[in-house]
N, C-alpha and C positions, 0 to 999 in steps of 0.2 A: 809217307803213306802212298799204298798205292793209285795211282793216276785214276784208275778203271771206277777204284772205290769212290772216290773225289766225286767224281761225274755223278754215279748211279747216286748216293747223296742227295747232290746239289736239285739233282731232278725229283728227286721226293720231296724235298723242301719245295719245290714251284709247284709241283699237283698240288699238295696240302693248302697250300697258300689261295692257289685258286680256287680249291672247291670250299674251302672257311669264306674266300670272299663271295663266291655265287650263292652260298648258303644264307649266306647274312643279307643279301637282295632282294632274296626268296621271300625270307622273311618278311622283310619290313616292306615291301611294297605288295603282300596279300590284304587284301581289304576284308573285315571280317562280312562274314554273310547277313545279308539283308532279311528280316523276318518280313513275309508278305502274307497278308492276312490272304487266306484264304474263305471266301464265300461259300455260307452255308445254305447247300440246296436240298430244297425239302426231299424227303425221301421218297413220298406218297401223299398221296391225303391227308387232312387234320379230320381225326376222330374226335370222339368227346372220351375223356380220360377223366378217373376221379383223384382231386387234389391230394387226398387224404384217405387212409382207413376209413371205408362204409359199412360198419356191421349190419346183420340184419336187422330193419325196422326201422334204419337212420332216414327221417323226412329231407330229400332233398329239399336244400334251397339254395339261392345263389354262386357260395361258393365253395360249392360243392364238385363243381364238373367245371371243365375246362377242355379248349381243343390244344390238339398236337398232333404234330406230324408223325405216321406212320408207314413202315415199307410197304408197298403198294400188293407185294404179293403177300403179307401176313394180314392184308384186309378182309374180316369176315362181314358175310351181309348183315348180322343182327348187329352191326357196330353203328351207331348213330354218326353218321358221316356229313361234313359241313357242306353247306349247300344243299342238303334234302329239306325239303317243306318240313319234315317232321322231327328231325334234327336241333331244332333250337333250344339252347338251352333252359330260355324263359318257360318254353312246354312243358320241361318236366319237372319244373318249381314244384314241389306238395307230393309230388311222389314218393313210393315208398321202397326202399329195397328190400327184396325179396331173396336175392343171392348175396354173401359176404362181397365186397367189391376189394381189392385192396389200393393202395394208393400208388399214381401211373398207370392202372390197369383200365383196359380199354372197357367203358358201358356198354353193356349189349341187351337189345330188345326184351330178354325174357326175365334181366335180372330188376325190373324197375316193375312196380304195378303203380296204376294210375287211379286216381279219384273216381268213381264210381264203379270200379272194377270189383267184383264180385272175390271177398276175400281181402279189400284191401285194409280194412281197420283189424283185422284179423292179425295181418301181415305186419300193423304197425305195433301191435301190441307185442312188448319185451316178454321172454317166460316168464309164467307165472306171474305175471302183470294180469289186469282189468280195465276195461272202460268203463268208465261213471259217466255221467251227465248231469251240469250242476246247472243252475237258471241265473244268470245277471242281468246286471243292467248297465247307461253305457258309463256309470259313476263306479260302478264296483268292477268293471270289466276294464281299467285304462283309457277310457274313452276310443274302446277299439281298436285300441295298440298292439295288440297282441296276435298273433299268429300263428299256425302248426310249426313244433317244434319249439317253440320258446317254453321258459318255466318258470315256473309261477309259484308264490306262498300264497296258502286258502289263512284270511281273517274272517273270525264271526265276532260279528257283533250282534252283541242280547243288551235287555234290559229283564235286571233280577227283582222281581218283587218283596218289599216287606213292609217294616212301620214306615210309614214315613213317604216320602219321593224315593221311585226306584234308582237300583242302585245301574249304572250305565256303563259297560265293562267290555273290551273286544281284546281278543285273544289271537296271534297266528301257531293254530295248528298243526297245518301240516306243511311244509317247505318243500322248494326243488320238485316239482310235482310237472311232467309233460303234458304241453296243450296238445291233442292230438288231431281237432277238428273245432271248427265253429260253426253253430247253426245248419251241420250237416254237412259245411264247406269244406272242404279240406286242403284247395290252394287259392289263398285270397289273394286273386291278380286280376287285375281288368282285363281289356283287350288289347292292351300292348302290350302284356304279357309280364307287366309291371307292379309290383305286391298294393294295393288299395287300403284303407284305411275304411271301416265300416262298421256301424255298430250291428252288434248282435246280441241274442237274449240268451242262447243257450251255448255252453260250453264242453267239448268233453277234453277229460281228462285221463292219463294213467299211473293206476296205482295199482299198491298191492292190496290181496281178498281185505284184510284188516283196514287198511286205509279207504274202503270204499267202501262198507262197513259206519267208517266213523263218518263220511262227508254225507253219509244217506241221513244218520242223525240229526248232523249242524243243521241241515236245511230245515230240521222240525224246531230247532230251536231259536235260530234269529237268523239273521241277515249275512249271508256269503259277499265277500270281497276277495279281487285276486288282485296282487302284488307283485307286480313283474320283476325277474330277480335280471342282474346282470352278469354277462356270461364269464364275467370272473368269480363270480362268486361261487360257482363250482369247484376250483380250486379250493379255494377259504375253506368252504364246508367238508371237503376231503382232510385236510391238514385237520380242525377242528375234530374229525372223528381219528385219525390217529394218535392224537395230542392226547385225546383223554380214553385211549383207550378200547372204540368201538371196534377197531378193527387193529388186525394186522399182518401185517406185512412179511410174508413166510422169506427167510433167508436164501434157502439154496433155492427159489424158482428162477428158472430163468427170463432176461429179460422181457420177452413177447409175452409170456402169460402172463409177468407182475404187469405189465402198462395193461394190459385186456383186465386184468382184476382189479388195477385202480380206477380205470375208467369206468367200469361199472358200479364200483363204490361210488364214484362220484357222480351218477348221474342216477342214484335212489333218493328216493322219498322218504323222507324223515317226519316221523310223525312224534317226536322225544321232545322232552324239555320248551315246551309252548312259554311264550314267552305271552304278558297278563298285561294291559294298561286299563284302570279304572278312572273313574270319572275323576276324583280327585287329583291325581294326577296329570289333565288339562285344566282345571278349574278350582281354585278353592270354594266356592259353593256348589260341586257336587259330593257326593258321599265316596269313601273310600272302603266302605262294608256294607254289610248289609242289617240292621238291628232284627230282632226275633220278634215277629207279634204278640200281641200282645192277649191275643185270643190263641197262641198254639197253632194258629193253623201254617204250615210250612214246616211247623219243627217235627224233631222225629220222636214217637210216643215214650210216654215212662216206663223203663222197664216195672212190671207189676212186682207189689211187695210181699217179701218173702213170711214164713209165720211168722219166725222171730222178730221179724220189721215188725207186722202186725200188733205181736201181743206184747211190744213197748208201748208204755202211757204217753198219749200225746199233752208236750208239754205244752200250756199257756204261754203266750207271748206279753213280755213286763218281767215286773219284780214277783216271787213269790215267797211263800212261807209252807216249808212241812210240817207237816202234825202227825206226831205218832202215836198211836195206841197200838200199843203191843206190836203185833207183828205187823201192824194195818200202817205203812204210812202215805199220806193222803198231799200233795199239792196242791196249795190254793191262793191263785192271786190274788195280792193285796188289795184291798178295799172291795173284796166279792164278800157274800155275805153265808 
């Protein structure tokens, strides 16, 4: 072989060699990279942002709104901004929105009205909704537990006359029903800003024409009680009206409008299938009906008798005996003369 070849060779084989070995150095003594947390500096201000979808008419209450930081130059002045006197969140507890809010999106001044604002029970009322106004007390009211925005089942209880001891029977009517104000109040908070426990006599409520309608009734008939629901039981009651039927659920909508259309399913007023406990049913010595007087008065009149009713012979009550002559036959109780 030739000499020249030999060489050029042997020199390839020492570069390769060296740079396999400075490769393999390379390697194993890089240290992998250190992850450093890096510190999150706020961008701007903490505005008040709302947690959640606010449709319109939603009673704020606690948690509801919350702050976060925003870029300093996307700050608009109607943004309630931390640190302003007027800014706290506890202020605008009972408030009502008046513009859709969506959820992240920054509160601003014009989309909120405040209790005593002109327009604002207007504002809380859903379409085609109503304010009623029912009268409690602090036994039939929770002992003042209750709040704007919470909901409530209307029970009446009556007592139904007939023979005897009335019969003593309460019913819940209407279910899932919005307390929209008490006693005129509309954010029941002291002065720290803090929700109060208080009794009061008058409540309002919203329902629909129909349902306001039936609770101007209950009050001429007996005694209003409200039944504070809890806020799972919304759910319950939605599934409940799909289960059997009441509503449903269109296929091809898309997502945003089916959850807008089940939330408002689920936050209607049910005034269907009332649910009955009578006296009997707490007590064996009270009645479980009601018996009919015995004088007629409560029942409903006899329909009046027709000719043919009429010009049948009224039979004697007992044994009798007919007697006929010819075409004449005559009825007559035994031992009559």
């Amino acid at each position: 072989m030739d000499v020249k070849k030999i060489v050029l060779l042997v020199g390839a084989l020492i570069v390769a060699a060296v740079t396999a070995v400075t490769a393999r150095n390379m390697f194993n003594g890089a240290a992998a990279p250190e992850a450093v947390a890096t510190p999150v500096v706020p961008a701007g201000p903490e505005v008040l942002v709302a947690t959640r979808s606010l449709p319109v008419g939603t009673i704020i209450d606690a948690e509801s709104l919350r702050y976060q930081a925003w870029p300093e130059g996307l700050v608009q002045p109607a943004y309630y901004i931390k640190g302003n006197a007027a800014a706290s969140p506890q202020d605008l507890i009972g408030t009502v929105v008046r513009t859709e809010i969506t959820a992240g999106q920054p509160v601003t001044t014009g989309s909120l009205i405040k209790p005593g604002e002109r327009g604002y029970l207007a504002a809380a009322l859903g379409p085609g909704m109503r304010a009623v106004t029912v009268a409690v007390s602090a036994t039939s009211s929770v002992a003042g537990f209750i709040f704007p925005g919470d909901r409530v089942d209307i029970v009446l209880t009556q007592e139904v006359t007939g023979e005897g001891p009335p019969l003593k029977a309460s019913e819940t009517v209407v279910r899932n029903i919005r307390v929209l104000a008490t006693d005129q109040r509309m954010s029941a908070e002291g002065e720290d800003g803090k929700p109060v426990v208080q009794n009061f006599s008058l409540v309002t409520l919203e329902a629909t024409p129909k349902i306001a309608e039936k609770i101007a009734v209950m009050q001429t008939i007996g005694t209003l009680s409200l039944s504070l629901r809890a806020m799972a039981d919304n759910s319950a009651e939605l599934e409940r009206a799909i289960a059997s039927g009441e509503v449903t659920v269109p296929e091809n909508a898309d997502p945003k409008t089916e959850k807008r259309m089940l939330i408002e399913i689920a936050n209607k007023p049910v005034d269907s299938d009332p649910s009955v406990t009578v006296g009997a049913d707490v007590s064996r010595f009270q009645r479980s009906s009601v018996p009919a007087r015995n004088s007629g008065i409560g029942q409903a009149p006899a329909a009046p008798l027709t000719a043919a009713a009429a010009a049948q012979p009224v039979r004697p009550a007992g044994p009798t005996v007919r007697i006929a002559r010819g075409n004449n036959v005559t009825i007559v109780p035994l031992g009559a003369k």
